[in-house]
N, C-alpha and C positions, 0 to 999 in steps of 0.2 A: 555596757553593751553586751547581746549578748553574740556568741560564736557563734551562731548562723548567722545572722543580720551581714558579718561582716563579713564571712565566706560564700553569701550570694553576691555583695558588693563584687567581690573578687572573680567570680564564678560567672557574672555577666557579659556575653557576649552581643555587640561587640562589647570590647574593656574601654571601659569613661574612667580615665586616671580621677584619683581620688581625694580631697582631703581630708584629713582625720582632726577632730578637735577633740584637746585632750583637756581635764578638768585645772591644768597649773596655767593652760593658757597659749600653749605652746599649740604647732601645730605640723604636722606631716605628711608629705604630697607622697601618694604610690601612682609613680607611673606604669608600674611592670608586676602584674598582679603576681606573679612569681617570685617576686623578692619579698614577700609578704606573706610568713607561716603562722598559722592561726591554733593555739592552744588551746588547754581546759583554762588555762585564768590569765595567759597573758598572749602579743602577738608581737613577734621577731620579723620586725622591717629592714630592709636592705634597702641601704641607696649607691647607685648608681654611678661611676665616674662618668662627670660631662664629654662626652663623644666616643662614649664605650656604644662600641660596635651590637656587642650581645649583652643583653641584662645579668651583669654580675655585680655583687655591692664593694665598693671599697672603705662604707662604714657601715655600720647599724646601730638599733637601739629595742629595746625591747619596750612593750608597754603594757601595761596593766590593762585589761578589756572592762575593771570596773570605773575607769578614768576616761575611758572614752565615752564624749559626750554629743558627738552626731557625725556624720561624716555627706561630705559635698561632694557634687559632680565638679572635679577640679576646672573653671573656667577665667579664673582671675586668678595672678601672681597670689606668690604666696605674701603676707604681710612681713613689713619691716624687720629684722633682729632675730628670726630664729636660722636664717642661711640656711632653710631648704625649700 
């Protein structure tokens, strides 16, 4: 994917939380376009503690922008096994 695509997702007012599909299969919900920094080859996600007040992450992950392989208007749970 490339780095604009995913920083107009983020960029989008109002903000449609999002989900990411990544090419291992996995998958990852941004709710809070600010937890979510976008590089030259990769993009540093933050999530969330459940009933944080203000968008702060208490984990993250980085990911490759050549691995992402489309990204959704987040409107259905996330699937089974990856707990996010």
């Amino acid at each position: 994917m490339h780095q604009q695509e995913l920083r107009d997702a983020l960029r989008r007012r109002p903000f449609t939380p999002l989900r990411l599909y990544v090419s291992g299969g996995e998958t990852f919900d941004i709710h809070h376009p600010e937890l979510c920094v976008v590089g030259i080859h990769s993009a540093f996600l933050g999530f969330a503690a459940p009933g944080q007040a203000e968008p702060a992450y208490d984990r993250h992950t980085l990911v490759d922008l050549n691995h992402i392989i489309r990204l959704e208007p987040l409107t259905a749970p996330a699937p089974a096994g990856d707990g996010r």
